[in-house]
C-alpha positions as CSV (number, residue, x, y, z in Angstrom):
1,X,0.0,0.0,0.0
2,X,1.3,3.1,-1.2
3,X,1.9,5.8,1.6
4,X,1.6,9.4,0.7
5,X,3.4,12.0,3.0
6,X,3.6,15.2,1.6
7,X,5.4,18.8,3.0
8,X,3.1,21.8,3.7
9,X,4.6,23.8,0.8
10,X,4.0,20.6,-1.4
11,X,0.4,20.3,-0.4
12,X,-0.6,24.5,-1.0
13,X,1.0,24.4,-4.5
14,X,-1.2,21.5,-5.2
15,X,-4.2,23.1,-4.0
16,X,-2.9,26.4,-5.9
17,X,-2.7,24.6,-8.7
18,X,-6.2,22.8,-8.6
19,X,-7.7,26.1,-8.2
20,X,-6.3,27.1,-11.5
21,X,-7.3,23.8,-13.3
22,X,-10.5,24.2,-12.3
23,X,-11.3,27.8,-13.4
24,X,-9.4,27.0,-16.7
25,X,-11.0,23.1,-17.3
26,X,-14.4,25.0,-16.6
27,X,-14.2,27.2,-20.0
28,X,-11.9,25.5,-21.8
29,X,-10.9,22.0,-20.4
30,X,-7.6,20.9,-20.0
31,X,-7.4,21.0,-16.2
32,X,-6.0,17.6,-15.9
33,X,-2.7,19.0,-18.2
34,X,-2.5,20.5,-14.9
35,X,-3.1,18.5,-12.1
36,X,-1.7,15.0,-13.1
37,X,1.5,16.3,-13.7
38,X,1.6,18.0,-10.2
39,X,0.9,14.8,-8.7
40,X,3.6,12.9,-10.7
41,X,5.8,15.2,-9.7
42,X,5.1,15.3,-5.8
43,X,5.7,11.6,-6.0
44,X,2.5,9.6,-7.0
45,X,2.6,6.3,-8.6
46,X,0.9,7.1,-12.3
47,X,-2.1,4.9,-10.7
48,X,-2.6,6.6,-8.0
49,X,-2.6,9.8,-9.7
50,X,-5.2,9.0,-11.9
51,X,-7.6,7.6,-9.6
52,X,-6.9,11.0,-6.9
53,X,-7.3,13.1,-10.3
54,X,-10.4,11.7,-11.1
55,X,-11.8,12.6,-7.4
56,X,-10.7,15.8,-7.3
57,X,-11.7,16.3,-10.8
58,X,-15.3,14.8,-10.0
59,X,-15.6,18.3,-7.5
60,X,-14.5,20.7,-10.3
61,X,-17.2,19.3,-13.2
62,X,-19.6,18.6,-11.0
63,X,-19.9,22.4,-10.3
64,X,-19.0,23.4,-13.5
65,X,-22.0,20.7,-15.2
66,X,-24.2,22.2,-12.5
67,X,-23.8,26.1,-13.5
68,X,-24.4,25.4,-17.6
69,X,-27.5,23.5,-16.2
70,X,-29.0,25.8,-14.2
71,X,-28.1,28.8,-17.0
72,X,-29.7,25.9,-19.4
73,X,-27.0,25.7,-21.9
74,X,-27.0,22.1,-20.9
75,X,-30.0,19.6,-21.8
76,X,-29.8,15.8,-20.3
77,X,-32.3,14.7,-22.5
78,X,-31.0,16.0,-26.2
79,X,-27.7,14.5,-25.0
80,X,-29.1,11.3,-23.4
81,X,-26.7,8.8,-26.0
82,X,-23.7,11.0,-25.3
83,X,-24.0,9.9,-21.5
84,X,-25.0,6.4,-21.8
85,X,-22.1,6.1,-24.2
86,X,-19.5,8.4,-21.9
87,X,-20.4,6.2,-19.1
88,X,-19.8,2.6,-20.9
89,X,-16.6,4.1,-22.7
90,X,-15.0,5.4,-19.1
91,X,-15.7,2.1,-17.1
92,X,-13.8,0.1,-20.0
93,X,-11.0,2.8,-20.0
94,X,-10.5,2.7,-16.5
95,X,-10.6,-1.2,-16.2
96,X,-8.2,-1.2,-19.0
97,X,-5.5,1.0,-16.9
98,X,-5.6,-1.9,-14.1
99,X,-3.9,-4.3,-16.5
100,X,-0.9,-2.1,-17.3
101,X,2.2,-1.8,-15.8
102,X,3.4,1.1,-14.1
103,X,6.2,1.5,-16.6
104,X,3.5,1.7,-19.3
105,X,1.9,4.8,-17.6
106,X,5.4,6.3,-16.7
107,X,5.6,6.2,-20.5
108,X,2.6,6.5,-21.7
109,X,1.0,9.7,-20.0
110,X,3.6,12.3,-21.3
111,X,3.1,11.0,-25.4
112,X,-1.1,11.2,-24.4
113,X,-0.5,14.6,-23.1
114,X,0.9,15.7,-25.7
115,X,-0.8,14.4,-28.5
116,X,-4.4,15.9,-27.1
117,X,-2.8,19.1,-26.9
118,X,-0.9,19.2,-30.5
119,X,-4.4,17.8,-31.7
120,X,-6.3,21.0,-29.6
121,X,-4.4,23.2,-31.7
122,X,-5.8,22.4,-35.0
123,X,-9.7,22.4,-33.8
124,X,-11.7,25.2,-34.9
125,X,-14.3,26.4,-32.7
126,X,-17.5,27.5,-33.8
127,X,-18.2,31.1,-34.4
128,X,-22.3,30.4,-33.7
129,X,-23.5,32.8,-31.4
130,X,-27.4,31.5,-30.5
131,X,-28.0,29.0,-28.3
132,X,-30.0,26.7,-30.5
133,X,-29.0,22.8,-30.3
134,X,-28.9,20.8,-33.6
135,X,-31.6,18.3,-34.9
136,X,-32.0,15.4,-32.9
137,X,-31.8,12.6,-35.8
138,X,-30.5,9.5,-36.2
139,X,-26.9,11.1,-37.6
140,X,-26.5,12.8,-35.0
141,X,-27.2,10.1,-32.2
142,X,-24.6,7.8,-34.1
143,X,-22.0,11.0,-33.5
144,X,-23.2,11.1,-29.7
145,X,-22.6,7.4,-29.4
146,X,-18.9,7.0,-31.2
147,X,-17.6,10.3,-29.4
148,X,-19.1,9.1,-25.9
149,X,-17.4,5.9,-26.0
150,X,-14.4,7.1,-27.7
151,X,-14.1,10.3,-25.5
152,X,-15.3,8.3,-22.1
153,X,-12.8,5.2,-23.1
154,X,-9.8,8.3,-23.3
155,X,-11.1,9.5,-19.7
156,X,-10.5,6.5,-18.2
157,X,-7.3,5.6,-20.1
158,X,-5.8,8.7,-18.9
159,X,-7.8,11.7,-18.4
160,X,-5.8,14.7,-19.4
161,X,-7.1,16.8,-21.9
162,X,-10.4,15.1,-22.2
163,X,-12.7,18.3,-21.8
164,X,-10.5,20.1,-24.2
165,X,-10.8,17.2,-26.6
166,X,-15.0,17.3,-26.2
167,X,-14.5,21.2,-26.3
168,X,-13.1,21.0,-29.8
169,X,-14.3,17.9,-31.3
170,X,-18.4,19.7,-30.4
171,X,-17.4,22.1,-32.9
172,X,-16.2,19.7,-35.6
173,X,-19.4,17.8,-35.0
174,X,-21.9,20.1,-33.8
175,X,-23.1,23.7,-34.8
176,X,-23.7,24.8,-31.9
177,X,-22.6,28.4,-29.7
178,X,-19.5,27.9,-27.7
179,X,-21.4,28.3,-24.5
180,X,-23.8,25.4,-25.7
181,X,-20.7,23.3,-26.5
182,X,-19.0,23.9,-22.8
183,X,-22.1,22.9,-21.0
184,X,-21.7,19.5,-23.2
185,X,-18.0,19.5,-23.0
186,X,-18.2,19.8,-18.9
187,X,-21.1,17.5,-18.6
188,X,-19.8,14.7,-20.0
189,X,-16.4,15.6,-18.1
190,X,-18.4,15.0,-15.0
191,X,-20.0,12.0,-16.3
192,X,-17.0,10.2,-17.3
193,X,-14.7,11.6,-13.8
194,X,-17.4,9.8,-12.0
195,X,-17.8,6.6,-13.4
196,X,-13.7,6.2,-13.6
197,X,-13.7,7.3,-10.1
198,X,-15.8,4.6,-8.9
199,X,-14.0,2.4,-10.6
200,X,-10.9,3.8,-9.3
201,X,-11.9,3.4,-5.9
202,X,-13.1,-0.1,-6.3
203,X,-9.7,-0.9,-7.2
204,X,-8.0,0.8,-4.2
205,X,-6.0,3.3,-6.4
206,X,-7.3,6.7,-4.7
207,X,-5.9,9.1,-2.0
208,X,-8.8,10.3,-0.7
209,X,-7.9,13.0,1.4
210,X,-5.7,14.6,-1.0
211,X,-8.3,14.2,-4.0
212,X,-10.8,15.9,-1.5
213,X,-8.6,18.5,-0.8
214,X,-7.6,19.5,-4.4
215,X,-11.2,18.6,-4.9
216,X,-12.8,21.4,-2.9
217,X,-10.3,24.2,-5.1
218,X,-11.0,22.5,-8.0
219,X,-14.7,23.4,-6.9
220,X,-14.1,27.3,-6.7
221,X,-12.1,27.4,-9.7
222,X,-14.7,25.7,-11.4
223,X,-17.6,27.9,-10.4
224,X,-15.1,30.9,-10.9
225,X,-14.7,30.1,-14.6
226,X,-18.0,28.8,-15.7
227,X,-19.7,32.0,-14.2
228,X,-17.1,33.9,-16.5
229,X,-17.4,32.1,-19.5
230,X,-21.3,32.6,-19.1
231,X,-21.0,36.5,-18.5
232,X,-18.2,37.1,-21.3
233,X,-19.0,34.5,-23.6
234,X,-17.3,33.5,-26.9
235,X,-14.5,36.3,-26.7
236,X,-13.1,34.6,-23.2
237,X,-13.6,31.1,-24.5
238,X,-11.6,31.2,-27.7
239,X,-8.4,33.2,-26.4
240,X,-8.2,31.1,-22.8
241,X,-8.7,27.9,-25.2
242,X,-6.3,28.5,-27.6
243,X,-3.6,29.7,-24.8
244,X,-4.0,26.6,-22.0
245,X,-3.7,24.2,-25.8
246,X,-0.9,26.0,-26.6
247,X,1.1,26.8,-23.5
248,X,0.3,23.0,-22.1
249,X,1.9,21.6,-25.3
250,X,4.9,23.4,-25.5
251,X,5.3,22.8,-21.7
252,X,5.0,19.2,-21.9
253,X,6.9,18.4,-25.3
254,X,10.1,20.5,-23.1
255,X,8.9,18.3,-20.4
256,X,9.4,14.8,-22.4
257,X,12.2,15.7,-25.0
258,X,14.1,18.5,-24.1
């Protein structure tokens, strides 16, 4: 059993940085580029980081899900095939982490990382200003079924980048407002956080009182940055999207190779 014991100073700049992933992963995903590495780095086996992730990450969607509900720029029942499909994708993910080796992860999390975030960089976001949602056909259920399981299988494979990979493939798929796409992007976050946490914990691979901890930042950030990507709009989400893609990538490939 792994035991974590970790500084004061060590244990704010986590916090600190949840705070920040969660106001960023609220408008334009990403958060997790954030916080995994942090817990890598303060000395978390790759398992165990995922699994705290995903509880801490569970507080910041949640709130952010919550806030493009109430504002209704999120509807459950238009996007009911997304989060059946979300769901079944994340439990496979997450099951499928249990069979690889720690030197997999070690290895594997840095390439995923990066890749998300190279692939970010060339997704356009829609320029659609009114809230309307698309036609509910048979189309576009197919595309809610092969991004939920695709997307939910990533979450639970590794989780970093996830919400900025909804965020932009919405806009390939959907034409849809920004602040439309968000409240899906976030809500299907929180959908597939969840069901990889519970999977997580059934495996024994969470620090609870560290991924409740980060959680509760991750909370305000959250709230913080949905409540201004609802009042600015478009013109926040584009530029803070574009910068976390492109800051995180160059970050991470000076990380890996340099």
């Amino acid at each position: 059993m792994f035991e974590l014991a970790l500084d004061p100073t060590t244990w704010a700049l986590l916090c600190a940085v949840a705070l920040a992933a969660g106001f960023i992963d609220a408008i334009a995903g990403g958060g997790g580029m954030l916080t995994v590495p942090a817990l890598l780095t303060a000395g978390l086996p790759p398992h165990l980081t995922l699994g705290t992730n995903k509880l801490a990450a569970s507080f910041g969607s949640l709130t952010a899900s919550v806030t493009y509900f109430r504002k209704k720029l999120f509807n459950p029942r238009f996007w009911a095939a997304s989060i059946v499909a979300t769901a079944i994708g994340a439990l496979i993910g997450t099951l499928v982490v249990d069979y690889l080796s720690i030197e997999f992860l070690n290895k594997l999390l840095p390439v995923v990382i990066i890749l998300v975030a190279c692939y970010s960089l060339f997704g356009s976001l829609s320029t659609t200003e009114h809230n309307e949602l698309p036609e509910l056909d048979g189309k576009t259920k197919v595309k809610q079924w092969l991004q939920g399981l695709g997307l939910g299988f990533f979450d639970g494979l590794a989780g970093p980048g996830t919400g900025t990979f909804w965020t932009a493939s919405n806009s390939l798929l959907y034409k849809m407002s920004l602040l439309l796409n968000c409240g899906l992007a976030r809500s299907m976050n929180f959908v597939s956080n969840f069901i990889s946490l519970i999977t997580f914990v059934a495996l024994g691979h969470v620090n609870f009182l560290l991924g409740i901890t980060m959680g509760f930042f991750l909370m305000l950030g959250a709230w913080l940055g949905a409540h201004s990507a609802i009042k600015f709009g478009g013109k926040m989400i584009r530029p803070v999207f574009n910068t976390v893609v492109i800051v995180l990538a160059l970050k991470l490939i000076y990380e890996a190779y340099l």
